[in-house]
C-alpha positions as CSV (number, residue, x, y, z in Angstrom):
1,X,16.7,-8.6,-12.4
2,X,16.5,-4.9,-13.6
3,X,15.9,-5.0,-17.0
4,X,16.6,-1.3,-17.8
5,X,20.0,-2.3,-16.5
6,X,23.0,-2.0,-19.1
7,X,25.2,-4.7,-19.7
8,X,28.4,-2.5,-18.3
9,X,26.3,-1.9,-15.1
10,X,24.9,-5.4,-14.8
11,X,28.5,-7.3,-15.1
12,X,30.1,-4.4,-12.5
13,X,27.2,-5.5,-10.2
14,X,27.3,-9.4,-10.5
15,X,31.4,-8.4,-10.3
16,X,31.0,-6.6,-7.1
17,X,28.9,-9.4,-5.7
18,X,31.3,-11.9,-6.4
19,X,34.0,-10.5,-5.1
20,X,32.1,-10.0,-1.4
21,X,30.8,-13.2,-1.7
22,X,34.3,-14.9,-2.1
23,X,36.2,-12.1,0.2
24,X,33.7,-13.3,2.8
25,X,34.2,-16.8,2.1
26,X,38.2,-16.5,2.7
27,X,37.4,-15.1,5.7
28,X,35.8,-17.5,7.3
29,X,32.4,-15.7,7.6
30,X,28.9,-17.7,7.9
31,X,27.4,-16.2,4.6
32,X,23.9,-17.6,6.4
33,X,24.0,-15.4,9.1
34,X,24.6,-11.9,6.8
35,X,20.9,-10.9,4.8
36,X,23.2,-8.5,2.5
37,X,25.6,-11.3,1.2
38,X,22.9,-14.1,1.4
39,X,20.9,-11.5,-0.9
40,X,24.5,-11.0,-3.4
41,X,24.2,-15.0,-3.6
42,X,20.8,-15.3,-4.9
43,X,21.2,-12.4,-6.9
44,X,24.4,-13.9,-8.5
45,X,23.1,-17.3,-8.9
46,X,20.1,-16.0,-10.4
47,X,21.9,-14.3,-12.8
48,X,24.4,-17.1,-13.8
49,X,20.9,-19.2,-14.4
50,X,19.9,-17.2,-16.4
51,X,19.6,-16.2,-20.3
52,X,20.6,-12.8,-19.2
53,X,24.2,-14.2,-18.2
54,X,24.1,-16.1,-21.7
55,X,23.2,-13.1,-23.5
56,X,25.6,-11.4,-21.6
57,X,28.5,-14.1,-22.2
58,X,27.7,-14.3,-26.1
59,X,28.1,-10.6,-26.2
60,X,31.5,-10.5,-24.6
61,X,32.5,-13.2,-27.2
62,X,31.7,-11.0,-30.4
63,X,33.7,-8.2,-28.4
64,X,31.0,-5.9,-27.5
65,X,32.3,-5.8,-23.7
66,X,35.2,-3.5,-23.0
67,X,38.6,-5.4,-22.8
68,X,39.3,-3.1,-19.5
69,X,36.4,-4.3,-18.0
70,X,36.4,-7.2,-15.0
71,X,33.9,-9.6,-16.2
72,X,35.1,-12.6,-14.7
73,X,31.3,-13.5,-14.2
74,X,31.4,-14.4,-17.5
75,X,34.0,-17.4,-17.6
76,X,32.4,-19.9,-17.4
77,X,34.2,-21.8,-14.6
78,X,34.2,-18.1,-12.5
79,X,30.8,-18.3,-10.4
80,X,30.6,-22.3,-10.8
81,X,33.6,-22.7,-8.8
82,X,32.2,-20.8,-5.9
83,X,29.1,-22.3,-6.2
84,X,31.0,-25.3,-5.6
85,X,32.9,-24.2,-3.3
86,X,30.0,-23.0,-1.0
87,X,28.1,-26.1,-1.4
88,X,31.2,-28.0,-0.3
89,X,31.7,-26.2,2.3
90,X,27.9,-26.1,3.1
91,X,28.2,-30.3,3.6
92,X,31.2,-29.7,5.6
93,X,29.5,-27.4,8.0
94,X,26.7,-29.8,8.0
95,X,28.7,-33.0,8.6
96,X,30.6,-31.3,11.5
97,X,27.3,-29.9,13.1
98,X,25.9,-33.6,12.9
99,X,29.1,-35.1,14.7
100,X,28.9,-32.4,17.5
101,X,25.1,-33.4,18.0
102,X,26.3,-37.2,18.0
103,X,28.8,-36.2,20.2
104,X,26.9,-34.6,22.5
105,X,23.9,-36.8,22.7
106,X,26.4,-40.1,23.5
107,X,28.3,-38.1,25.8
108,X,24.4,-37.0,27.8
109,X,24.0,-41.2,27.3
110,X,26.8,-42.2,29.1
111,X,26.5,-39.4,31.8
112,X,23.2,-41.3,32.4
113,X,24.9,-44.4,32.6
């Protein structure tokens, strides 16, 4: 994380990232196969890990964060959700790739058959 970064700067950033990650989420798109939003996710989950995103939070709560500003980075539910919301749909992915191996390996089984 850039450290000579300012707090507006750092929040627009994580904001942007979020944003992409989700739009590409809604979409459909395998966040896997795409380097630049795979890099936006560990970048973002980094940063919600971190004391930085703390610092960060505690300053938006003694006001020091524009009120104009998009920060939803900061709730506290905001990047947890999609965190969630990848992972579930991670173990979905997952599930449905196992069935279609199952699938295919009884249907190669009984061919022999």
């Amino acid at each position: 994380m850039n450290t000579n970064e300012s707090i507006i700067d750092r929040i627009k950033r994580m904001e942007l990232y979020f944003d992409t990650i989700r739009n590409a989420l809604r979409s459909g798109k395998d966040i896997s196969e795409n380097p630049e939003i795979s890099t936006m996710l560990d970048a973002l989950t980094s940063y919600y890990e971190s004391k930085q995103w703390l610092a960060d939070y505690e300053a938006d709560e003694r006001g020091e964060i524009p009120h104009d500003l998009k920060r939803g980075v900061l709730s506290e539910d905001g990047v947890y959700n999609l965190l969630s919301e990848l992972k579930t749909l991670t173990e979905n992915q997952n599930s449905i790739s196992a069935n279609s191996v199952m699938s295919a390996t009884i249907q190669i089984i009984m061919s022999c058959l």
